[in-house]
N, CA, C and O atoms as a printed pandas DataFrame, in Angstrom:
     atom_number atom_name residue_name chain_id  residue_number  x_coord  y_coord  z_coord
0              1         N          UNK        A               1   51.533   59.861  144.164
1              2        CA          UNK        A               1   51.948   60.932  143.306
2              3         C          UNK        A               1   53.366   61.350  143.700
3              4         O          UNK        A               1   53.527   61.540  144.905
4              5         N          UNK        A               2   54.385   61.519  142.928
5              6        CA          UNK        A               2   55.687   61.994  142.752
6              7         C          UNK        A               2   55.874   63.577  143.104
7              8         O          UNK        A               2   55.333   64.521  142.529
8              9         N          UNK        A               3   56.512   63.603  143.876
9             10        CA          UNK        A               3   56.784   65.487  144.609
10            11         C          UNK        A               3   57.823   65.652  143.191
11            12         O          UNK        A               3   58.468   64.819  142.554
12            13         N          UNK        A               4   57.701   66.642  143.093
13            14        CA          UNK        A               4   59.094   67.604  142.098
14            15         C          UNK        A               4   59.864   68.211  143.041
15            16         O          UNK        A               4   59.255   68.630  144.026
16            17         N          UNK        A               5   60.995   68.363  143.004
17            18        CA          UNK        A               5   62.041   68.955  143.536
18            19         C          UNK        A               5   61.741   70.450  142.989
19            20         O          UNK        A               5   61.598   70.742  141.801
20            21         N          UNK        A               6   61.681   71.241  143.967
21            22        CA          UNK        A               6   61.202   72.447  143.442
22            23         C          UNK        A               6   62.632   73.390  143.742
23            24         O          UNK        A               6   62.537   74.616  143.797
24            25         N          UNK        A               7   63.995   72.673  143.936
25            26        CA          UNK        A               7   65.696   73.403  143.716
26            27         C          UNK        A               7   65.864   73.293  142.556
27            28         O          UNK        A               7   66.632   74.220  142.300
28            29         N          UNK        A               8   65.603   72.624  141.392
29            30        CA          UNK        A               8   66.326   72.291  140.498
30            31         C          UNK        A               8   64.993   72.751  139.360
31            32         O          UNK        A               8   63.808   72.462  139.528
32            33         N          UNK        A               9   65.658   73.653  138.018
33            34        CA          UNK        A               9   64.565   74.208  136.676
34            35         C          UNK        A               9   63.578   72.954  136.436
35            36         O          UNK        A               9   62.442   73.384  136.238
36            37         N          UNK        A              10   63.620   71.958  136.402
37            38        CA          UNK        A              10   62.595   70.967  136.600
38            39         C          UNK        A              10   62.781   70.547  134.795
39            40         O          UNK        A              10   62.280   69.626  134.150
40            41         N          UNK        A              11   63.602   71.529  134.428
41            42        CA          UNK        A              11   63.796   71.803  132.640
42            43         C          UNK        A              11   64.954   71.211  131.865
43            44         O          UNK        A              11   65.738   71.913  131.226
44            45         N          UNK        A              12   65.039   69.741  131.954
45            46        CA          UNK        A              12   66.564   69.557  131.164
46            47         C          UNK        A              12   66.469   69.773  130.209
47            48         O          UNK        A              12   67.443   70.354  129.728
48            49         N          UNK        A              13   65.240   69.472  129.225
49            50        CA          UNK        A              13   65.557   69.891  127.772
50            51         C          UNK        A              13   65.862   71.221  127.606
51            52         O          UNK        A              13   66.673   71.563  126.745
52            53         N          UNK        A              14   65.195   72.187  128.480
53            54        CA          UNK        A              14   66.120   73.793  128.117
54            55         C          UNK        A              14   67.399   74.071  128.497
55            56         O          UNK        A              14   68.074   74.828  127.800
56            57         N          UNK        A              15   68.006   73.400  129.860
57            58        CA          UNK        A              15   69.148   73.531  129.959
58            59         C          UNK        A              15   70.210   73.068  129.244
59            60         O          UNK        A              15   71.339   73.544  129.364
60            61         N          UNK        A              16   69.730   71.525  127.976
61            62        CA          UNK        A              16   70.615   71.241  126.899
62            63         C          UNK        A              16   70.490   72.141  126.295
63            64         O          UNK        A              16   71.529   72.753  126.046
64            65         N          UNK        A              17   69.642   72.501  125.937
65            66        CA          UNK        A              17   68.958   73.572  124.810
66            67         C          UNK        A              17   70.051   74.636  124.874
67            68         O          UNK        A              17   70.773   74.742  123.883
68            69         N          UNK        A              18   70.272   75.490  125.992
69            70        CA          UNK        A              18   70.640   76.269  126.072
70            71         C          UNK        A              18   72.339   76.396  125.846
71            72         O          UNK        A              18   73.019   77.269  125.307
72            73         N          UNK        A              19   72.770   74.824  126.664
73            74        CA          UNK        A              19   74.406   74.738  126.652
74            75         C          UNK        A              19   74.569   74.660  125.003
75            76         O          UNK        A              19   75.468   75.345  124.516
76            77         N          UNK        A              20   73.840   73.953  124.222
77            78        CA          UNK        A              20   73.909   73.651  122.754
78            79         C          UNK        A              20   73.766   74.925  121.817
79            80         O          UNK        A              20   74.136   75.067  120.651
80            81         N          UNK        A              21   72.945   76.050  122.898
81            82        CA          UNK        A              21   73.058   77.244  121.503
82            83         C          UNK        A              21   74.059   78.219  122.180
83            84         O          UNK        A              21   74.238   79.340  121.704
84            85         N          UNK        A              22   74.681   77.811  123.239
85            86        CA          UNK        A              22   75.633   78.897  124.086
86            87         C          UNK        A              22   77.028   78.108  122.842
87            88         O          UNK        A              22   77.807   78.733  122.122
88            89         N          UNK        A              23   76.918   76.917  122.971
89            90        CA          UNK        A              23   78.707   75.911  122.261
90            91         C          UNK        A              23   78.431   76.946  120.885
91            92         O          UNK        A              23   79.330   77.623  120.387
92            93         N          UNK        A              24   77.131   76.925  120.427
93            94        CA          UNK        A              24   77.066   77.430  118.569
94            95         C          UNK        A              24   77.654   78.579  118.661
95            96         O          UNK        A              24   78.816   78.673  118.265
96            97         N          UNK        A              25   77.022   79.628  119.167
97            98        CA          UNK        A              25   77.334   81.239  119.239
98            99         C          UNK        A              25   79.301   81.060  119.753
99           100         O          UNK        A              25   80.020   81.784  119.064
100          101         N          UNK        A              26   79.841   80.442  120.525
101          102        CA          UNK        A              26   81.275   80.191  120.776
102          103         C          UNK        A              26   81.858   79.978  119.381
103          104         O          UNK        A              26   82.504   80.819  118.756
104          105         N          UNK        A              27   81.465   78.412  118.862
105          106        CA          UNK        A              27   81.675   78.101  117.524
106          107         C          UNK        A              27   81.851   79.172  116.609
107          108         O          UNK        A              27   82.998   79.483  116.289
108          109         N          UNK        A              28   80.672   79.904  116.048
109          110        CA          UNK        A              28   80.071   81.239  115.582
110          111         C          UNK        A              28   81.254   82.102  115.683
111          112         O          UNK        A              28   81.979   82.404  114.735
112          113         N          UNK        A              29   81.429   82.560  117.169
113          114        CA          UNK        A              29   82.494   83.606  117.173
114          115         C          UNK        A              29   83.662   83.554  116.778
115          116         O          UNK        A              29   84.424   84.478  116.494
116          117         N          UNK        A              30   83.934   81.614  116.737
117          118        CA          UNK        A              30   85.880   81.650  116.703
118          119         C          UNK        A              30   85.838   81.808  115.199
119          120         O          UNK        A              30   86.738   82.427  114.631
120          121         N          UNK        A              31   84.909   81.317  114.583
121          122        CA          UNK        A              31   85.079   81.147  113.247
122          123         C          UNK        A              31   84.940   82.921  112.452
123          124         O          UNK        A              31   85.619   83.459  111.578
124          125         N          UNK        A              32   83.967   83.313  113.103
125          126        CA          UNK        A              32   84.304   85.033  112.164
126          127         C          UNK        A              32   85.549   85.730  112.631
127          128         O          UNK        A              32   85.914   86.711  111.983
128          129         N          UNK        A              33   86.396   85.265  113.897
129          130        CA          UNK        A              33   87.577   85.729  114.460
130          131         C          UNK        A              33   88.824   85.775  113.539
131          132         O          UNK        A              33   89.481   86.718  113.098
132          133         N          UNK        A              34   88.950   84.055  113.363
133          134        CA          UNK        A              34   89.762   83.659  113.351
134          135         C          UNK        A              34   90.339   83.930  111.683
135          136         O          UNK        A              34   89.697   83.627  110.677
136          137         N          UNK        A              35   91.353   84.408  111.699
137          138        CA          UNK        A              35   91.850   84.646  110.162
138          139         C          UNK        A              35   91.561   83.889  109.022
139          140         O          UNK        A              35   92.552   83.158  109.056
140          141         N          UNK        A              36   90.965   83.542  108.085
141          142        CA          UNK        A              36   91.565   83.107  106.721
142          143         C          UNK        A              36   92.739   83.414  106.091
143          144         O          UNK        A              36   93.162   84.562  105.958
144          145         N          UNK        A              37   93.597   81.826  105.467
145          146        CA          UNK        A              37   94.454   81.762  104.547
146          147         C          UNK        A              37   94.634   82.878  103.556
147          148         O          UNK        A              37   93.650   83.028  102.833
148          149         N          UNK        A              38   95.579   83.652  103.348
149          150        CA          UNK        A              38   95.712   84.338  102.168
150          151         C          UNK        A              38   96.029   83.709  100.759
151          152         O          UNK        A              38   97.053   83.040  100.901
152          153         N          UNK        A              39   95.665   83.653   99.703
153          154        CA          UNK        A              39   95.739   82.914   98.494
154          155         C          UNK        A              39   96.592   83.804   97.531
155          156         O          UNK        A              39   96.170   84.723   96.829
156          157         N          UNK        A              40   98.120   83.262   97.660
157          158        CA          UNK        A              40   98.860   84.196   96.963
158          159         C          UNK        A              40   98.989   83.950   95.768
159          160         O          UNK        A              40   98.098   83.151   95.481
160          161         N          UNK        A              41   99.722   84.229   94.708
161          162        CA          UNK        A              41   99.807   84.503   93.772
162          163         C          UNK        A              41  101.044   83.919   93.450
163          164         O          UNK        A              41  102.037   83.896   94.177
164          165         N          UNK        A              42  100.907   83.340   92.067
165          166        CA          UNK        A              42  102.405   82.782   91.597
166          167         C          UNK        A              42  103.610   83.768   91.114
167          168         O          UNK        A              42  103.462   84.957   90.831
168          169         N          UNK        A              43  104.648   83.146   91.082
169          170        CA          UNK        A              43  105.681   84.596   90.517
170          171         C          UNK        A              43  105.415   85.032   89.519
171          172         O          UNK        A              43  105.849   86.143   89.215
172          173         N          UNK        A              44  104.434   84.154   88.479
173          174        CA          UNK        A              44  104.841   84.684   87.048
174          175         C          UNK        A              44  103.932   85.585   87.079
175          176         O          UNK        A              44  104.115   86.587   86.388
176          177         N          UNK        A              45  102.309   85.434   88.154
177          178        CA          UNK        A              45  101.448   86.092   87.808
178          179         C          UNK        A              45  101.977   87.734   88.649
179          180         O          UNK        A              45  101.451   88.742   88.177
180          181         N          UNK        A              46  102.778   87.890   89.599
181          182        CA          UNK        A              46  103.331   88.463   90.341
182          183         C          UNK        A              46  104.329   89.600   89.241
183          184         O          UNK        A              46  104.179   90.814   89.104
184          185         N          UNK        A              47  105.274   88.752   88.619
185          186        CA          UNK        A              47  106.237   89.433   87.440
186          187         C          UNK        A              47  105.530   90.199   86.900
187          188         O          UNK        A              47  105.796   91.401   86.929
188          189         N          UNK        A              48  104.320   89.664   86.192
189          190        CA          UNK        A              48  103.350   89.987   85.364
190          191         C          UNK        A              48  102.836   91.366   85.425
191          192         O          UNK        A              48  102.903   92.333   84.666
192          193         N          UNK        A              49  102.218   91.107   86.757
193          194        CA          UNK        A              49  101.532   92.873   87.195
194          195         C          UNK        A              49  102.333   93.957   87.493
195          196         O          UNK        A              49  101.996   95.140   87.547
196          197         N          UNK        A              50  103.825   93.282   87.756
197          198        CA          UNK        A              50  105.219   94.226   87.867
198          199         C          UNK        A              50  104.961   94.837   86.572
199          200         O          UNK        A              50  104.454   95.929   86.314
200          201         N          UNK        A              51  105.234   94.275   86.103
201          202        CA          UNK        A              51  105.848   94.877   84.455
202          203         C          UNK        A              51  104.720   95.482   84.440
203          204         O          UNK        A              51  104.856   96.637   84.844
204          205         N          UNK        A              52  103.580   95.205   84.133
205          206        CA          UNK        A              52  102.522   96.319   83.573
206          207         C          UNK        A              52  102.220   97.948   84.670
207          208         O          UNK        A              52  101.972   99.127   84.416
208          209         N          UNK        A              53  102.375   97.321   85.624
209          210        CA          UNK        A              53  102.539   98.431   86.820
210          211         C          UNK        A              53  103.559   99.575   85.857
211          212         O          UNK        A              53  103.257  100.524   85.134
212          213         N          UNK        A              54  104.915   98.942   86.262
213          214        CA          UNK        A              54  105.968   99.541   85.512
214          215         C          UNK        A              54  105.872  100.095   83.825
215          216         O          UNK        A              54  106.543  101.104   83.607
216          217         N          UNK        A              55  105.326   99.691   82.982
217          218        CA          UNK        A              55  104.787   99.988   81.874
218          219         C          UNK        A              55  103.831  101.575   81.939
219          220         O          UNK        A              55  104.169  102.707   81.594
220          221         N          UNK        A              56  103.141  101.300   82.256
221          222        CA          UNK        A              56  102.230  102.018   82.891
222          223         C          UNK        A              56  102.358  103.662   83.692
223          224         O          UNK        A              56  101.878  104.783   83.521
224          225         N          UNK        A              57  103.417  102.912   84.737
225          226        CA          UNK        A              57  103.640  104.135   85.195
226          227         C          UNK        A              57  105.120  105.150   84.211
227          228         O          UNK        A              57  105.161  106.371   84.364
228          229         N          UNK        A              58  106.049  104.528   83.403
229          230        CA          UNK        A              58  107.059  105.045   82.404
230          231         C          UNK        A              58  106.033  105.810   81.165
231          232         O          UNK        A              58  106.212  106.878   80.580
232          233         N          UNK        A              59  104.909  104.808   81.035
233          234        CA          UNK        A              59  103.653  105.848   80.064
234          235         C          UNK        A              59  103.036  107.398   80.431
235          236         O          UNK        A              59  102.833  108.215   79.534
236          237         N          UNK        A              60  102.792  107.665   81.723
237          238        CA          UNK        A              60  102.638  108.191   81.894
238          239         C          UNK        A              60  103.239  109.193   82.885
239          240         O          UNK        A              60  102.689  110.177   83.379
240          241         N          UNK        A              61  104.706  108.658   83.105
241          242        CA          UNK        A              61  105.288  109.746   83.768
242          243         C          UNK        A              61  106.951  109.733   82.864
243          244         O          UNK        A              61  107.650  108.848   83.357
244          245         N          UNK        A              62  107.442  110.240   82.090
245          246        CA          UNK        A              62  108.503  109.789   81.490
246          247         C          UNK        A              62  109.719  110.287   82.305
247          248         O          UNK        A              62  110.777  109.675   82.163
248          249         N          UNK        A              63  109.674  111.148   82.991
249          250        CA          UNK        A              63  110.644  111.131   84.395
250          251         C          UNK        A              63  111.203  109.756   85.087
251          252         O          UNK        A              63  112.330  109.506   85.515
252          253         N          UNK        A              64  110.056  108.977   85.049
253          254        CA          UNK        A              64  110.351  107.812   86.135
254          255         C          UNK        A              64  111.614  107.205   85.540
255          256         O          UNK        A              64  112.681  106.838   86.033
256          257         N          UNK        A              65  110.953  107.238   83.904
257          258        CA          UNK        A              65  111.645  105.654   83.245
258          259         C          UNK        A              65  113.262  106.324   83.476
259          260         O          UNK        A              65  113.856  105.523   84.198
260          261         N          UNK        A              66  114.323  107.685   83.065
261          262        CA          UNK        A              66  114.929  108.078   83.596
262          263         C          UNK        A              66  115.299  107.728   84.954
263          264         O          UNK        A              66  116.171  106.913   85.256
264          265         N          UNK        A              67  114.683  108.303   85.636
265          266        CA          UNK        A              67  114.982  107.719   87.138
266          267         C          UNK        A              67  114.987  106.355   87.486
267          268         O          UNK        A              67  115.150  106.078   88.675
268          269         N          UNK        A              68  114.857  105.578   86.775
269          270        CA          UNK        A              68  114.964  104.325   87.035
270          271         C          UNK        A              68  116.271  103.567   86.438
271          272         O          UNK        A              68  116.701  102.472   86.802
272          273         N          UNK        A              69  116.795  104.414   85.435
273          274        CA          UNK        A              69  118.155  104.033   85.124
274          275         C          UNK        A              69  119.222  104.086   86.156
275          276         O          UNK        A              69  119.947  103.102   86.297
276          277         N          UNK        A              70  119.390  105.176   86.912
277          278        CA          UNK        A              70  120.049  105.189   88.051
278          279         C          UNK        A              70  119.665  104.953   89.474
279          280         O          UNK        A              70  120.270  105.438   90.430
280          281         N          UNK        A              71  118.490  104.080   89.562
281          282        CA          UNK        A              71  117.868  104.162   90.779
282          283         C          UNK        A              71  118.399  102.536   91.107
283          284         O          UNK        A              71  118.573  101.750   90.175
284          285         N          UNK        A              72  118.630  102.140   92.547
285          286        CA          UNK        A              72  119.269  101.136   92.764
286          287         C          UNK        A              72  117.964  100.477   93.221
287          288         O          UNK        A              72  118.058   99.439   93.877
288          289         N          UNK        A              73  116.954  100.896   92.984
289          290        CA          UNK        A              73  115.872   99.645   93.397
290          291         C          UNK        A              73  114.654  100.159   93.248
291          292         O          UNK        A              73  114.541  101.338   93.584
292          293         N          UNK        A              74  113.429   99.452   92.718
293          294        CA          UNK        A              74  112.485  100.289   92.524
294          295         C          UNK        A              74  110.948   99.286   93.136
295          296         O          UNK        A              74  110.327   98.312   92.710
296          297         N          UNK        A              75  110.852  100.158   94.279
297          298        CA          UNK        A              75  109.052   99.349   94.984
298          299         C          UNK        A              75  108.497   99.326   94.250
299          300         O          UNK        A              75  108.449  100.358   93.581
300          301         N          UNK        A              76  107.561   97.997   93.764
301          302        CA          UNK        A              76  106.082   98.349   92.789
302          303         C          UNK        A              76  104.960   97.673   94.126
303          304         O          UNK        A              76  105.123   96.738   94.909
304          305         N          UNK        A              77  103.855   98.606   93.930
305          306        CA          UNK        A              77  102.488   97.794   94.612
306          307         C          UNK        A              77  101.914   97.771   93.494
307          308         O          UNK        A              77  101.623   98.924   93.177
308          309         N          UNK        A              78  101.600   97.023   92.724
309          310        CA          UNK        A              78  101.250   96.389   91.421
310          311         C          UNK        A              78   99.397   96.236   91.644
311          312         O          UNK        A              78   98.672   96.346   90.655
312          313         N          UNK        A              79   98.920   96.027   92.767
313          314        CA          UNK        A              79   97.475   96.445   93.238
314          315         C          UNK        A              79   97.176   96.876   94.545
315          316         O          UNK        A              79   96.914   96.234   95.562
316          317         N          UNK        A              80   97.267   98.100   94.322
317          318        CA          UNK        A              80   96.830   98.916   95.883
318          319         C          UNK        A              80   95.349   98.784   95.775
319          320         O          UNK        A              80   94.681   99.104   94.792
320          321         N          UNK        A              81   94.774   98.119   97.240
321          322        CA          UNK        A              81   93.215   98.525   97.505
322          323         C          UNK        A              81   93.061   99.536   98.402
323          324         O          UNK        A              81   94.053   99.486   99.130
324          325         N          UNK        A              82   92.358  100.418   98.738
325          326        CA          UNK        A              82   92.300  101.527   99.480
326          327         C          UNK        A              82   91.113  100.603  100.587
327          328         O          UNK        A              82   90.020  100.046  100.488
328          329         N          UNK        A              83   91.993  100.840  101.473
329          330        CA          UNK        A              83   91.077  100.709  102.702
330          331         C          UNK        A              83   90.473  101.765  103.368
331          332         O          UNK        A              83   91.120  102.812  103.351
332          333         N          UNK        A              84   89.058  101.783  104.143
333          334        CA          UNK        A              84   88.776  102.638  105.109
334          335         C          UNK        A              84   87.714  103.905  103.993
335          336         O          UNK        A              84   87.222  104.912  104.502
């Protein structure tokens, strides 16, 4: 009859077991970490939401469209999401 080494888990299949679901959960983590690509937008579709932004806001504020005759530059965020 064969003695067992009674130093060593006597368990390789759990100790693969274990290195194999320790690599997943690593895997797991880099991947919810790690950024996704942003998917931008073409100019025209970009122009596009300008102008209606701008449309939009001269509709309902007729100050602006004024102020925009002499204004040397004008920010649009054409889609603000509210975070938080």
């Amino acid at each position: 009859m064969m003695k067992r080494d009674r130093t060593s888990t006597g368990f390789p299949e759990f100790r693969l077991f274990s290195v194999v679901v320790f690599l997943c959960a690593i895997l797991l983590a880099a991947g919810i970490v790690m950024p996704r690509p942003a998917i931008a937008e073409t100019a025209a579709e970009i122009d596009r939401d300008v102008d209606s932004a701008l449309l939009k806001l001269y509709a309902s504020t007729p100050a602006a469209k004024e102020l925009s005759k002499v204004a040397l530059g004008i920010l649009v965020f054409p889609d603000v999401v509210k975070a938080g």
